[in-house]
C-alpha positions as a printed NumPy array, in Angstrom:
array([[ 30.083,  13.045,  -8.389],
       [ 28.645,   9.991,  -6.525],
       [ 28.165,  10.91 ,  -2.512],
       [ 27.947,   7.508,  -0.79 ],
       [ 25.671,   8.295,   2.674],
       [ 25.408,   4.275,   4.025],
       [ 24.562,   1.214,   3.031],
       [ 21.384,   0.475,   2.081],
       [ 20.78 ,  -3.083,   1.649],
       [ 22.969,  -5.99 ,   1.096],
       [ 21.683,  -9.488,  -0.431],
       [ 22.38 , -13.186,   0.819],
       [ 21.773, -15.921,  -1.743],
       [ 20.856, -18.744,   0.766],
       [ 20.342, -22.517,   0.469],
       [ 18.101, -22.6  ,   3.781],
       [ 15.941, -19.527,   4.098],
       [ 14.346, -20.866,   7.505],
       [ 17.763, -21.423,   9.285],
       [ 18.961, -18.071,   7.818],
       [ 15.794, -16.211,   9.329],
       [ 16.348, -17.539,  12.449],
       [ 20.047, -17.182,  12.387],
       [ 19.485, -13.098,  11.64 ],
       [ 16.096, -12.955,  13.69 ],
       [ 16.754, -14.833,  16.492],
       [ 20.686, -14.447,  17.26 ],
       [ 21.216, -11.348,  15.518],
       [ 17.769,  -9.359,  16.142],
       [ 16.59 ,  -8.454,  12.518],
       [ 12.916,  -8.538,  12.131],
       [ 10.997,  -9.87 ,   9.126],
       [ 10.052,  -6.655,   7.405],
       [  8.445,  -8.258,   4.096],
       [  8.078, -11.232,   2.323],
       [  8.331, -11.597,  -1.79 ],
       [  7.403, -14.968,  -2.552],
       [  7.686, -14.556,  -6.338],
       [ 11.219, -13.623,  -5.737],
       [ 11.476, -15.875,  -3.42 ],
       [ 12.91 , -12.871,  -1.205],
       [ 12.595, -12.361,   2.573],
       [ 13.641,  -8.839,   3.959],
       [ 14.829,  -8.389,   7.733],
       [ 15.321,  -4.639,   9.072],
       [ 18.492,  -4.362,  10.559],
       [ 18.798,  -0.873,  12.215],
       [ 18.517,   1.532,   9.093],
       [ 19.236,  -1.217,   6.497],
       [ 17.759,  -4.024,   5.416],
       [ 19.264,  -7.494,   4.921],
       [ 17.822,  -9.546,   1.851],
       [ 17.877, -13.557,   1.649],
       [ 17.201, -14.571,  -1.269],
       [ 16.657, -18.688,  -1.872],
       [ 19.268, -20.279,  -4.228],
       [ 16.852, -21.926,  -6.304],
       [ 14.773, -18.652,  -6.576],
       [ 14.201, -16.685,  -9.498],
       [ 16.786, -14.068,  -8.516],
       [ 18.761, -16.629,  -6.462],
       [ 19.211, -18.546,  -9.678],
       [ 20.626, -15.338, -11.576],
       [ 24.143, -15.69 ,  -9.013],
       [ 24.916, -19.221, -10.356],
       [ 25.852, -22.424,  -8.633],
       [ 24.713, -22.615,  -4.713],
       [ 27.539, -20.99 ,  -1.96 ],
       [ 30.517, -23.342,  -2.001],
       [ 29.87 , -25.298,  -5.097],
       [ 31.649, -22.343,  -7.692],
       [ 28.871, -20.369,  -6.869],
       [ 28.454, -16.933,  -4.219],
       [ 26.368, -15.938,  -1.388],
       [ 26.434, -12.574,  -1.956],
       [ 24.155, -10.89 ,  -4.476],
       [ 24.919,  -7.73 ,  -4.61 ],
       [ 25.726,  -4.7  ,  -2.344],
       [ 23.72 ,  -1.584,  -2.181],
       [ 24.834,   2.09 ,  -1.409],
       [ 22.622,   4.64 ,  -0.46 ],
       [ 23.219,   7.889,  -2.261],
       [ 22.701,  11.552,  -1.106],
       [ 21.79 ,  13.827,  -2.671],
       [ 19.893,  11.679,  -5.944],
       [ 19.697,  12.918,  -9.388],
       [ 19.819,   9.283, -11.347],
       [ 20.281,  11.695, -14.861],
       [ 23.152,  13.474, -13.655],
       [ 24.833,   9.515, -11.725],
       [ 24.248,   7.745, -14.973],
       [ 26.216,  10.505, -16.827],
       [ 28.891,  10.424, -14.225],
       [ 28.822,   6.649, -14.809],
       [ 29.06 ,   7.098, -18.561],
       [ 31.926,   9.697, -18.116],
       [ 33.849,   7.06 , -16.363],
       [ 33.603,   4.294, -19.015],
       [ 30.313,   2.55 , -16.845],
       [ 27.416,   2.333, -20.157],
       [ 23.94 ,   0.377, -20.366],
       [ 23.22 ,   1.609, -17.008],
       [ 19.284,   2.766, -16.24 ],
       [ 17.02 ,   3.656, -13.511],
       [ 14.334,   1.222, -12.106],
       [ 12.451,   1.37 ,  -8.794],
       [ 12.737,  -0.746,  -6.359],
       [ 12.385,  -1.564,  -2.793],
       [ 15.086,  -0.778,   0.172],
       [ 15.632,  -0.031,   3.678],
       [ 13.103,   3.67 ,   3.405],
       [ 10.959,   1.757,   0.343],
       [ 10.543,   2.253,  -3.039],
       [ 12.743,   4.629,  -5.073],
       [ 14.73 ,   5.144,  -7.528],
       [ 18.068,   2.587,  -8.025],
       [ 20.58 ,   1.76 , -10.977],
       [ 22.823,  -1.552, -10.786],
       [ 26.479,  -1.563, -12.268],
       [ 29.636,  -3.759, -11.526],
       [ 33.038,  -3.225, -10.034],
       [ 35.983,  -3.913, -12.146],
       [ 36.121,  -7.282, -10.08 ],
       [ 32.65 ,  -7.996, -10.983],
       [ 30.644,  -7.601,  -7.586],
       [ 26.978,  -6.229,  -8.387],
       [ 26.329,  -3.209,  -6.982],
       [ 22.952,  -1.016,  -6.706],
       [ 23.151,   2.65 ,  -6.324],
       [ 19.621,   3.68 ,  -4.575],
       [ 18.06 ,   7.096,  -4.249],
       [ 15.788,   8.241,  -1.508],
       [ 11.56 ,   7.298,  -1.443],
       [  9.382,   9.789,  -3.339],
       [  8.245,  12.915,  -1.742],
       [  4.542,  13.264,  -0.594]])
């Protein structure tokens, strides 16, 4: 069983990343957290979660298709934090229910790097299932 605690992260695909910071810095009160220009990825803490822009023309931003309102979408994907994490035992759960090719990576959200798996809803949407930071 999958025990969904928050959200972790969700992730804008953007057409203008300096409006958008603004927009979520400015008017909404997000700070710039980090900045991944190979990804062409800003990340703004938003309370416990973090809210990732990602530029269009980007090598991820690229990945979603055509630009927002031109047959493409602005949002990447969506990502649940789980509790408690044992990736083995949620990518045999995921198996169980049909949900194959599915592996862990690490990557970076809202408490840092740990352990994550992507899949899709039967409509599609990306999702990311991420697991808690290392322990010291």
């Amino acid at each position: 069983m999958i025990d969904i605690a928050a959200i972790d992260h969700v992730v804008f695909r953007v057409k203008d990343m300096a409006a958008m910071i603004r927009f979520y810095r400015d008017v909404l009160g997000a700070r710039v957290e980090r900045e991944v220009p190979e990804f062409d990825l800003v990340q703004l803490r938003a309370g416990t979660s973090l809210i990732d822009l990602v530029d269009v023309e980007g090598k991820i931003g690229r990945a979603g298709g055509g630009a927002p309102g031109e047959g493409g979408h602005n949002v990447d994907h969506v990502c649940f934090r789980v509790l408690p994490w044992d990736g083995e035992a949620i990518i045999a759960h995921l198996a169980a229910h049909g949900i194959r090719d599915t592996e862990i990576s690490t990557r970076y959200g809202a408490e840092g790097f740990g352990p994550s798996i992507y899949l899709s809803d039967p409509e599609g949407n990306a999702l990311e299932l991420k697991g808690p930071p290392p322990q010291d």
